[in-house]
N, C-alpha and C positions, 0 to 999 in steps of 0.2 A: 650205223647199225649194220652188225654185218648176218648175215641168215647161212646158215648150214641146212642141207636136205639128206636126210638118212632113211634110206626105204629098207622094210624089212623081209629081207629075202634069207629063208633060211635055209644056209649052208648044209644042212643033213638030209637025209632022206625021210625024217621022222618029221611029219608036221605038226608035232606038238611040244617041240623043243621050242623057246621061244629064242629067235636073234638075238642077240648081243651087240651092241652101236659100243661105242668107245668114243665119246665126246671132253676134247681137251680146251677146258675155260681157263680164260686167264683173267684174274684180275686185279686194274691197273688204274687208276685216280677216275676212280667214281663209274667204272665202267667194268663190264664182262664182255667180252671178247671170244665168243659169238655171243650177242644177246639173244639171239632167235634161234631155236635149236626144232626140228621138224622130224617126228618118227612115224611110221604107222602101228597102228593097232598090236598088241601084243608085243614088243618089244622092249628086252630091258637095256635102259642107257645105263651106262658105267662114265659118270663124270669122274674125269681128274682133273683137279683142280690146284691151279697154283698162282702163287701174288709176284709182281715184277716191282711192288712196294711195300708197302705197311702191313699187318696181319688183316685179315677181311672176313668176313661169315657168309654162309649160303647157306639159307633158308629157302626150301620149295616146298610152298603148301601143295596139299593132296593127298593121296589115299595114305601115305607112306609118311608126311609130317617132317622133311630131313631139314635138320639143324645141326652143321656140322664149323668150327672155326679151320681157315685158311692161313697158315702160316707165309709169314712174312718172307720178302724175297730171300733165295738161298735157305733156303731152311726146307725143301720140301712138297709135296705137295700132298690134297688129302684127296681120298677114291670114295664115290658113294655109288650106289646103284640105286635107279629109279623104273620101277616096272610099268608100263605103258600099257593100263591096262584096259584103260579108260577113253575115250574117246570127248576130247576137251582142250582149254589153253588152259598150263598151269604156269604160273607167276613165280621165279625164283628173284631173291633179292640180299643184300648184303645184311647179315642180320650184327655187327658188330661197328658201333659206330668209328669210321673211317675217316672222317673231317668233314669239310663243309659240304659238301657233294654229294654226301652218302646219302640223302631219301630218295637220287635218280639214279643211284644205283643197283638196277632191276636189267632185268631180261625175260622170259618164255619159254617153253617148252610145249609147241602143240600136237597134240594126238592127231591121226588123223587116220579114218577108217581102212581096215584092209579091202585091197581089192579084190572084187566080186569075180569069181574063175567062171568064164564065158560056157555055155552048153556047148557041147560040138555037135555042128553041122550036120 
């Protein structure tokens, strides 16, 4: 299981621009590669997404409901955007059946609160 940690620090001076993550999944017999993916609060991820086999689907329940199919290897890959708006774990999973493997082919996406800017001194 491999875990990625993406903090969201935003590059402008406007703090009501939200970050942008760029998370590249790959997936490959029965697995996504990161299956644990970590942002904070207010952040939109931009998954790209590509197969190194057979076509696959990604399906991430949540506010946003994304069901998008992943083209087979060489052929491509697909971009979704997911807004972290929420503070929670959400559950993404193969939604196109793959072969025998396919109902443990899952991974995560967890929110996790912005940090609290300290009083000064």
């Amino acid at each position: 299981m491999a875990l990625v940690m993406l903090s969201a620090v935003s590059a402008g001076t406007q703090g009501d621009i939200a970050p942008v993550r760029v998370v590249r999944l790959v997936a490959e017999r029965f697995t996504f590669t990161p299956s644990e993916v970590t942002v904070t609060e207010g952040t939109i991820v931009e998954f790209r997404i590509k197969s190194e086999d057979t076509s696959h689907g990604f399906h991430l329940a949540g506010p946003s409901d994304i069901n998008v199919e992943i083209p087979k290897r060489g052929r491509g890959d697909v971009r979704v955007k997911f807004e972290a708006t929420t503070v929670g774990v959400y559950v993404f999973e193969c939604s196109r059946l793959c072969g025998a493997g396919h109902d443990f082919m899952r991974g995560s996406v967890r929110v996790i609160p912005k940090p609290t800017a300290s009083a000064p001194e």
